[in-house]
C-alpha positions as a Markdown table, in Angstrom:
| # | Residue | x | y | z |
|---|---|---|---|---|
| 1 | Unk | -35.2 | -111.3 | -71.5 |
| 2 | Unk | -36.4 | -109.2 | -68.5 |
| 3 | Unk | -39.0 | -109.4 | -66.2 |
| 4 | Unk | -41.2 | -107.3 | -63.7 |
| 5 | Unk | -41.0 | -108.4 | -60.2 |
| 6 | Unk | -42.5 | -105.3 | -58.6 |
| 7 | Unk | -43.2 | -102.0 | -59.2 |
| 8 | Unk | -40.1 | -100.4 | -61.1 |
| 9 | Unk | -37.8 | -103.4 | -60.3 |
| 10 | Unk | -36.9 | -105.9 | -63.4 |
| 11 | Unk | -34.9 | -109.0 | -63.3 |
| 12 | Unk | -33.2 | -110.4 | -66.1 |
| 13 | Unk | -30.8 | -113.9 | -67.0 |
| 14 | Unk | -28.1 | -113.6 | -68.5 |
| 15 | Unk | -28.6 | -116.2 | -71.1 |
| 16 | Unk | -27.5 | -115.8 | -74.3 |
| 17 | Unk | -29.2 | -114.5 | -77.3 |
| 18 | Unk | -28.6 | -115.7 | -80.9 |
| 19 | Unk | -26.6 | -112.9 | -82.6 |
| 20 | Unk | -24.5 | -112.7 | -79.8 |
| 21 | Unk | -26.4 | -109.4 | -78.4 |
| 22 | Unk | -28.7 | -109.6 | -76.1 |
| 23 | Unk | -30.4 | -106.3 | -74.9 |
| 24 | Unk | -31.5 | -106.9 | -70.9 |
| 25 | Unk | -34.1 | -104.7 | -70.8 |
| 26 | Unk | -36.5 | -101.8 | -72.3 |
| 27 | Unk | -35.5 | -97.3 | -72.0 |
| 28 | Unk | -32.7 | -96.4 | -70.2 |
| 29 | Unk | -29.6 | -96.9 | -69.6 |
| 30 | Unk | -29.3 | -99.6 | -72.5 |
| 31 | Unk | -27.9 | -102.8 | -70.6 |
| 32 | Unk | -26.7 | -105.2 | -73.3 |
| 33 | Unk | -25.1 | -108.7 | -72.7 |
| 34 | Unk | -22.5 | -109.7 | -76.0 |
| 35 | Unk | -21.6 | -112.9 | -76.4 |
| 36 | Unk | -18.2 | -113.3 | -78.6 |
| 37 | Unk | -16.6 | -116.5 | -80.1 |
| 38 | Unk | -12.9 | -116.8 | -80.3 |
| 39 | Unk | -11.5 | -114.3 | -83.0 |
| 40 | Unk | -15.1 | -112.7 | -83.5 |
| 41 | Unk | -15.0 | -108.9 | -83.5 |
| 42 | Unk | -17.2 | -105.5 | -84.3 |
| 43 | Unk | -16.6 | -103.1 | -86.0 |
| 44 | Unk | -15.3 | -100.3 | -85.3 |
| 45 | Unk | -18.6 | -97.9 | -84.4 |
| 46 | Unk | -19.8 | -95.2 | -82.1 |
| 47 | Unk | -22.3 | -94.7 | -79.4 |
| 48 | Unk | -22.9 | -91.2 | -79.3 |
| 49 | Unk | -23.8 | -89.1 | -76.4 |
| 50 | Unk | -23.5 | -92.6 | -74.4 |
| 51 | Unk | -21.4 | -93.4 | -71.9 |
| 52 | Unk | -20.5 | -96.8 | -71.5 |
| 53 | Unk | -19.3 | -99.4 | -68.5 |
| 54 | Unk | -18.2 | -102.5 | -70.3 |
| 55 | Unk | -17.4 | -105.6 | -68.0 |
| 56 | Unk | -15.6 | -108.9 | -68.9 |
| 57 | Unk | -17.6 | -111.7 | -67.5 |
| 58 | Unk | -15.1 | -114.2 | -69.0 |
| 59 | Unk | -13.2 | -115.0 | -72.0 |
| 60 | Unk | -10.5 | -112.6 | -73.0 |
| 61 | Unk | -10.8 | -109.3 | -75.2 |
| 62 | Unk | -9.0 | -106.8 | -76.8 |
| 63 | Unk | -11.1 | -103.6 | -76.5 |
| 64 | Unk | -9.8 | -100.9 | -79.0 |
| 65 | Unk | -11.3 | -97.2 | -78.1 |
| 66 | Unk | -9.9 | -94.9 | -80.8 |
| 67 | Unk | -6.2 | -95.4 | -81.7 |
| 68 | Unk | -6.0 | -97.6 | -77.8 |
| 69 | Unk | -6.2 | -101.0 | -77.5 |
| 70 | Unk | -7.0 | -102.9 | -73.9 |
| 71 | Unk | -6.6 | -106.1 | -73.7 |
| 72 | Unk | -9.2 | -107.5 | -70.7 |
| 73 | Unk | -9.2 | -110.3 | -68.5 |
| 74 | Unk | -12.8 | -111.7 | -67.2 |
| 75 | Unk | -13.9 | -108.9 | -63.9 |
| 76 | Unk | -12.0 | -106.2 | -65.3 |
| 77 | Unk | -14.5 | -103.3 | -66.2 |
| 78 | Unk | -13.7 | -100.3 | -68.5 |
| 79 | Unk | -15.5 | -97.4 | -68.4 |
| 80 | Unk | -15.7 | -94.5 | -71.5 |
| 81 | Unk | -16.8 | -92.0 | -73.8 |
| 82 | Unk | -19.1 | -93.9 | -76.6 |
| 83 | Unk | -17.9 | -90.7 | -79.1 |
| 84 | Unk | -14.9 | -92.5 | -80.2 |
| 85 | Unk | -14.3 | -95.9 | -82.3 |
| 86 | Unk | -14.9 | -98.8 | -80.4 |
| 87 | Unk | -14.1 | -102.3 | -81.4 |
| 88 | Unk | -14.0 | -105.3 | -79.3 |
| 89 | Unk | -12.3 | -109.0 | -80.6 |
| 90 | Unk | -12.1 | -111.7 | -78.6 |
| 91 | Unk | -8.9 | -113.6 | -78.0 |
| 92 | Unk | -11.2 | -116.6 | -76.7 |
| 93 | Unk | -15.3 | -117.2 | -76.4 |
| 94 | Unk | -15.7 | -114.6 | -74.3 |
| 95 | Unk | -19.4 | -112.6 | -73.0 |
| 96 | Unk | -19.7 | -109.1 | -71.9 |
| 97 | Unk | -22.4 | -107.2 | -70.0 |
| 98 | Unk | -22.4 | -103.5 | -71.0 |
| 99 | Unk | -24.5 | -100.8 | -69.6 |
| 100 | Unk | -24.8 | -97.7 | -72.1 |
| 101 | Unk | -26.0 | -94.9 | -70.6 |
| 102 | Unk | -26.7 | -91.1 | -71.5 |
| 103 | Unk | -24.1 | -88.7 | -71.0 |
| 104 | Unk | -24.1 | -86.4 | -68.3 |
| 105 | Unk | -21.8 | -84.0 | -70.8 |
């Protein structure tokens, strides 16, 4: 989990947490790390009013956003609209770090 180094300055480590989501820190943006074993998936959900930078730290996983699927390799980084479905599978143990922040829209 995170800690305070200095006045409005937090560090966190990216280590794992136990249902495979680990949120980084408290408020905003929502910074979550996702952690993913081979042929694990969400479900299809939204993240409404949120946009979202999702970035493949390694593994491999096909992201489907509404009726399009990516398939990512680990430093590719997608970003989108968290109003449509989302659902990420991983192709191999694979971890994420995703930033969800409020939409400027």
């Amino acid at each position: 989990m995170s800690e305070s180094t200095a006045a409005k300055t937090e560090r966190a480590t990216l280590d794992g947490g136990e249902d495979g989501r680990t949120r980084l820190f408290d408020g905003e943006p929502k910074t979550v790390q996702l952690t993913l074993g081979a042929g694990e998936s969400i479900p299809a959900h939204k993240h409404p009013g949120r946009d979202i930078v999702f970035v493949l730290r390694s593994g491999a996983v096909d992201l489907t956003l509404g009726d399009e699927t990516l398939s990512l390799s680990p430093g590719d980084v997608v970003r989108f609209d968290g109003d449509q479905d989302i659902s990420p599978t991983a192709a191999a143990d694979s971890e994420a770090l995703l930033v969800l922040a409020a939409s400027s829209e």
